[in-house]
C-alpha positions in Angstrom: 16.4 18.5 13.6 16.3 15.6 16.0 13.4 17.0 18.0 11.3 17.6 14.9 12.2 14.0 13.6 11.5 12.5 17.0 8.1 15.2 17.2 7.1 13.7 13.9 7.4 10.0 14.8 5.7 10.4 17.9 3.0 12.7 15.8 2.6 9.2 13.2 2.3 6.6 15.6 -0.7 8.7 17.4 -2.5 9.3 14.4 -1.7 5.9 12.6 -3.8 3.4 13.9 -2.6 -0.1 14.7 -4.3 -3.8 14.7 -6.0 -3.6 18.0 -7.9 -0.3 16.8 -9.6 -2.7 14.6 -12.5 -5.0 15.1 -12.2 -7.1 11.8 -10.2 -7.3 9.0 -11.2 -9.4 5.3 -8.2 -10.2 2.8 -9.9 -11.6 -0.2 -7.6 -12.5 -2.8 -8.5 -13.8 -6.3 -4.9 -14.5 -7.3 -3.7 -11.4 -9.5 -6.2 -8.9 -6.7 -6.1 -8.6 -2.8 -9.1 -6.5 -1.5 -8.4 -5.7 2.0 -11.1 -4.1 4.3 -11.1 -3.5 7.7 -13.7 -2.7 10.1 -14.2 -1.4 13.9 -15.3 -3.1 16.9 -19.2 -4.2 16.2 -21.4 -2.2 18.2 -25.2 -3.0 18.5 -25.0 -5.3 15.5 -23.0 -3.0 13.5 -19.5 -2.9 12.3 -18.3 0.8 10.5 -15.9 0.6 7.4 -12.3 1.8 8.7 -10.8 1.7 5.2 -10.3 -0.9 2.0 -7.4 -1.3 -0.4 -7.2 -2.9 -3.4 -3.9 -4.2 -5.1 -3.3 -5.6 -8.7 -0.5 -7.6 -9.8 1.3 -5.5 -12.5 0.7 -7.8 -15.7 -1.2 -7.4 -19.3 -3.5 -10.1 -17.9 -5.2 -7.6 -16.1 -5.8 -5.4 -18.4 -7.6 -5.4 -21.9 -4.8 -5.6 -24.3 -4.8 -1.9 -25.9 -4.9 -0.4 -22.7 -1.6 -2.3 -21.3 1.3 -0.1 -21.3 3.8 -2.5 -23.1 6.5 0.2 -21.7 6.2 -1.1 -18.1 8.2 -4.7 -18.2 7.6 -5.5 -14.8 7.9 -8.9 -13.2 5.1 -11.0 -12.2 6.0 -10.3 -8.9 5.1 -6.5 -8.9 1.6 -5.3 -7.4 0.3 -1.9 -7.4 -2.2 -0.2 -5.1 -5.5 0.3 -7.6 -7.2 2.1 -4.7 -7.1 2.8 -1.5 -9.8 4.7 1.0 -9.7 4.5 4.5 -10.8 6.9 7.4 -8.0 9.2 9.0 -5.2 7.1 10.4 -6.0 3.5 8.9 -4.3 3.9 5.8 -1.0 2.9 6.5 -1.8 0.0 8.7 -3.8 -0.8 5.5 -0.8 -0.3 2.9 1.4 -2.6 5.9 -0.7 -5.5 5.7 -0.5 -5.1 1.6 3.1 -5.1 2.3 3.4 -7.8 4.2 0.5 -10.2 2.5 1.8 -9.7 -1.4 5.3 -10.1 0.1 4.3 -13.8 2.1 1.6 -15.0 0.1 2.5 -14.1 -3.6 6.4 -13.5 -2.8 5.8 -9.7 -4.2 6.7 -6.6 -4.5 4.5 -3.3 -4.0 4.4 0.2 -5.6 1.8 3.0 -6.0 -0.1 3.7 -8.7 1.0 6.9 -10.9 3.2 4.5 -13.1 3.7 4.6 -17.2 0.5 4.8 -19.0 -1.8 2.0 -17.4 -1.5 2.2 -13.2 -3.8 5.5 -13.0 -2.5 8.0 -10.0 -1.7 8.4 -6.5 -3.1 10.9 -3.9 -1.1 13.3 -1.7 -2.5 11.5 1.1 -0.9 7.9 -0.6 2.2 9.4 -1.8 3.0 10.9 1.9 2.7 7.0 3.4 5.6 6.0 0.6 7.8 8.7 1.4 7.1 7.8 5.1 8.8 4.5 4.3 11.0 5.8 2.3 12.4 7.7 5.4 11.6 6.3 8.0 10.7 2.6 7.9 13.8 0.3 8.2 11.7 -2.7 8.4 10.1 -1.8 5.0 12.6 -3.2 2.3 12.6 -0.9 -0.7 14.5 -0.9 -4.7 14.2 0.6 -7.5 12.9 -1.3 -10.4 14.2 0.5 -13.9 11.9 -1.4 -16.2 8.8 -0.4 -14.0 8.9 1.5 -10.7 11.0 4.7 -12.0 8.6 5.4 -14.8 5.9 7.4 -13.4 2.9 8.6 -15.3 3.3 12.3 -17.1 0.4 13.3 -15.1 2.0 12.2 -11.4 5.4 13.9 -12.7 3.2 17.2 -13.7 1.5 17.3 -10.7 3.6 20.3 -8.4 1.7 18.8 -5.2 3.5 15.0 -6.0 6.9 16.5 -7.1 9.2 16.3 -3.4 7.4 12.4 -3.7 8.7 11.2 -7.0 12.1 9.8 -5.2 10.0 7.8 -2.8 6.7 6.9 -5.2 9.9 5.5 -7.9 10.7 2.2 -5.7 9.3 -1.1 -4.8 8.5 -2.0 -1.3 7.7 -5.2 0.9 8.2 -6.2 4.2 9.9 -9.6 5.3 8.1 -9.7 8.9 4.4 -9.9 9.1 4.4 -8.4 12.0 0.3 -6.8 11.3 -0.9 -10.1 10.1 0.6 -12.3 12.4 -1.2 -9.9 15.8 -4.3 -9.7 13.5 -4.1 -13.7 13.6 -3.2 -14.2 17.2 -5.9 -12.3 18.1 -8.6 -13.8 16.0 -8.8 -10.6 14.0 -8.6 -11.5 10.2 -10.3 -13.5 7.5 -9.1 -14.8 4.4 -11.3 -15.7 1.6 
């Protein structure tokens, strides 16, 4: 079991893709969104799209008022991810600078989508990254949140390729050390608009 753990670690951090396999990354944040994008090294004038994620912080002001789930009575400090795309390998150095920028710059708390009636779904592909933290990540803080986090959508709890997720996809995360942003600033990588 320690071989396959230690096999599966070493399989993550290959395929995951870290800060300095980036050329540029953008943080725009309007107050209740972050839209993070990231880009590759600029090559003949041109700079491909790695991956973007969006976040929302979880609160009727972001949503028209019959659509709000009034079931969900989370804080004003909980965000969920509202999208995410990113080529293969840059989406969780994309959900670890959501982590660490919500948790620094708006002192919040993240969880996937998939949650009550309003917070639309999460992929496989999504739902694998929070049960990798879950696991695995001790410098990812996690908790469950009863009056938000543990009530996932009918259609995520349905869903027989999400079901060995729900324990993981049920928590709030954040991470205390901005350990991305802080090598995406030393090395001049990052934006912020």
């Amino acid at each position: 079991m320690k071989l396959l753990l230690e096999n599966w670690r070493q399989y993550l951090a290959e395929v995951s893709k870290q800060t300095e396999d980036v050329g540029h990354v953008l943080i725009d944040d309007d107050g209740d969104s972050v839209h993070i994008t990231a880009r590759g090294v600029e090559v003949e004038g041109k700079s491909p799209l790695l991956g973007h994620l969006i976040v929302a912080r979880l609160s009727g002001d972001n949503f028209d008022a019959e659509d709000f789930d009034d079931t969900l009575k989370c804080e004003n400090d909980l965000w969920w991810v509202l999208e995410a795309k990113a080529q293969k390998g840059y989406g969780p150095l994309l959900y670890d600078l959501a982590l660490e920028y919500i948790f620094h710059t708006h002192s919040g708390k993240l969880m996937s989508g998939g949650h009550g009636e309003t917070t639309g779904t999460v992929s496989t592909d999504a739902a694998k990254i929070w049960q990798y933290y879950f696991d695995n990540r001790h410098d990812v803080k996690r908790r469950k949140d009863p009056r938000c986090s543990d009530i996932l959508s009918p259609w995520v709890k349905e869903d027989p390729n999400l079901q060995k997720y729900h324990n993981a996809l049920m928590h709030v995360y954040w991470k205390e050390e901005p350990t991305a942003l802080d090598e995406l600033d030393h090395t001049e990588k990052i934006q912020y608009r």
